[in-house]
C-alpha positions in Angstrom: -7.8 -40.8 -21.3 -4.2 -39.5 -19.5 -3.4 -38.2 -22.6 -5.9 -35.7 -22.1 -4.4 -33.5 -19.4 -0.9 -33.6 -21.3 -1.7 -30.0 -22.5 -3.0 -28.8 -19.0 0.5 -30.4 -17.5 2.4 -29.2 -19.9 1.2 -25.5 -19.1 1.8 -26.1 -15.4 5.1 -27.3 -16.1 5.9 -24.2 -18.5 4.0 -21.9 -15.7 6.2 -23.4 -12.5 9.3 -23.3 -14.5 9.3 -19.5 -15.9 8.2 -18.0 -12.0 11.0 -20.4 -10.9 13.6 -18.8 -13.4 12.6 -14.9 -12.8 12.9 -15.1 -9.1 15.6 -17.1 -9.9 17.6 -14.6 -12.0 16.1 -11.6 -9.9 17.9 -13.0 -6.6 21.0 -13.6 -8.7 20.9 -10.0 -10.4 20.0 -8.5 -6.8 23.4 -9.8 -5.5 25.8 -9.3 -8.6 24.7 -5.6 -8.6 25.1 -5.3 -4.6 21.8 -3.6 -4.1 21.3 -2.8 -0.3 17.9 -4.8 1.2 16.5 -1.0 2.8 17.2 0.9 5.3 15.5 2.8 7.8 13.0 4.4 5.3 12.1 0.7 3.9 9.9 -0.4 6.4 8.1 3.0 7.2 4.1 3.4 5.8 3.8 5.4 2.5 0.8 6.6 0.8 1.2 8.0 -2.6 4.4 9.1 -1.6 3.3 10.8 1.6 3.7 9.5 5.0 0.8 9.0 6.8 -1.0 11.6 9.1 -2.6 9.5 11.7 -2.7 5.8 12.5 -3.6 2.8 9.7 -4.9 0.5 12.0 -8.7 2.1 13.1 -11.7 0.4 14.5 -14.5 -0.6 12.7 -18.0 -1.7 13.3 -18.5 -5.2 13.4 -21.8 -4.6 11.5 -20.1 -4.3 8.4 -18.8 -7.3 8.5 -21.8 -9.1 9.5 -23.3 -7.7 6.2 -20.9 -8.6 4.5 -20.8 -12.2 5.4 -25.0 -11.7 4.9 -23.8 -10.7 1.7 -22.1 -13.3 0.8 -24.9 -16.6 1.9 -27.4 -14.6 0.1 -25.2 -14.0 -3.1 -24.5 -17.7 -3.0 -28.4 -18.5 -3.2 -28.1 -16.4 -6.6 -25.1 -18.8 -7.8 -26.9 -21.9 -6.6 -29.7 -21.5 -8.9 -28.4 -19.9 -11.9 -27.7 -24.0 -12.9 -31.0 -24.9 -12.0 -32.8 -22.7 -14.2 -30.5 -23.9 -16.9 -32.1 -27.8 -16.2 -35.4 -27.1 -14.8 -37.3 -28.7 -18.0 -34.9 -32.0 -17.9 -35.5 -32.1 -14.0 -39.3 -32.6 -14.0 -41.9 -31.3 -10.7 -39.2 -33.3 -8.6 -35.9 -30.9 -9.1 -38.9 -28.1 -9.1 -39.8 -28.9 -5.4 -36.5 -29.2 -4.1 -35.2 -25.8 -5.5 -38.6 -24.5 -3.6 -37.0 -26.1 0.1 -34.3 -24.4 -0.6 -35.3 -21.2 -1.2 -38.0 -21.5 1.1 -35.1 -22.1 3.9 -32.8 -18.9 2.4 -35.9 -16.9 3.0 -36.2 -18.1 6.6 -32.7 -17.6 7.3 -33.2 -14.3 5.4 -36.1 -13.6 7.7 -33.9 -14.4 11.1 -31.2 -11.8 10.3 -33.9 -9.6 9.3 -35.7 -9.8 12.9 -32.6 -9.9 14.7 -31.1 -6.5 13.2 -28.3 -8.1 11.1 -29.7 -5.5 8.2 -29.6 -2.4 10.5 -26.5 -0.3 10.2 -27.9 2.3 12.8 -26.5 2.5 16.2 -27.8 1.0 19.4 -30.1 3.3 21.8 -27.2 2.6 24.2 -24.5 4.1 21.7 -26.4 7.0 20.6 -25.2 10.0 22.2 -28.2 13.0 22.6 -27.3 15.8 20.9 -26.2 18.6 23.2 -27.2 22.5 22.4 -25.5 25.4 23.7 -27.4 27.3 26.4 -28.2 30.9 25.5 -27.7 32.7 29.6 
C-alpha cells in the first residue's frame, strides 16, 4: 500500500527541491553581481508604465460583494449535485428524496435573499439623489 504514494513523494520531493535551488541561486547571483534592492522609484505604483492619475484604493459597494458571496452558495448547489446525478440510479427513491431537501432548502435560502434585496444592485430611496434641472428665468 505505502508503495503507492512513492511516485506522488517523489514529485514533491523533486518539486520542493528545484524552488529551493532557484531561489537559492537567484539570492546568491543577486549578491555576486551587487545589484542594488530599489530605490526611491521601487516602491512607487506603476501601471503599464504610467504612474497613476488618482488614488488606487476607492470605495466600493458592499452589494457587490454580497453577490458575489450569493454567487458563490448558489454555484456550490451546482457542484453539489453534479455527483449525484452521476449515482442517482445506484441510490434508489432514498438518495432521490434527500437531493429534493436539499434543494428544496437552497431554494428557500434562494428565496430569503431574494425578499430581502440581496439581488438588487439599485440604490436605496435614501441614496438616490433627484435629479436637478436648470431653471430657465
Amino acid at each position: 500500500m505505502p508503495e503507492q504514494y512513492y511516485p506522488v513523494l517523489l514529485a514533491m520531493g523533486i518539486a520542493i527541491t528545484m524552488g529551493i535551488v532557484i531561489l537559492s541561486l537567484s539570492w546568491i547571483l543577486g549578491k555576486i553581481a551587487g545589484h542594488q534592492h530599489g530605490g526611491l522609484l521601487k516602491g512607487t505604483t506603476v501601471e503599464s508604465g504610467m504612474p497613476l492619475l488618482d488614488v488606487s484604493h476607492k470605495r466600493i459597494s458592499i452589494a457587490f460583494f454580497l453577490v458575489a458571496i450569493d454567487f458563490i452558495v448558489f454555484d456550490l448547489e451546482a457542484a453539489f449535485l453534479y455527483p449525484w446525478a452521476l449515482i442517482l440510479r445506484d441510490g434508489g427513491w432514498q438518495l432521490f428524496a434527500a437531493v429534493m431537501v436539499f434543494i428544496f432548502l437552497i431554494l428557500v435560502g434562494f428565496a430569503y435573499v431574494w425578499i430581502k434585496g440581496g439581488l438588487d444592485l439599485s440604490l436605496p430611496a435614501r441614496e438616490r439623489r433627484p435629479v436637478q434641472t436648470p431653471r430657465l428665468s
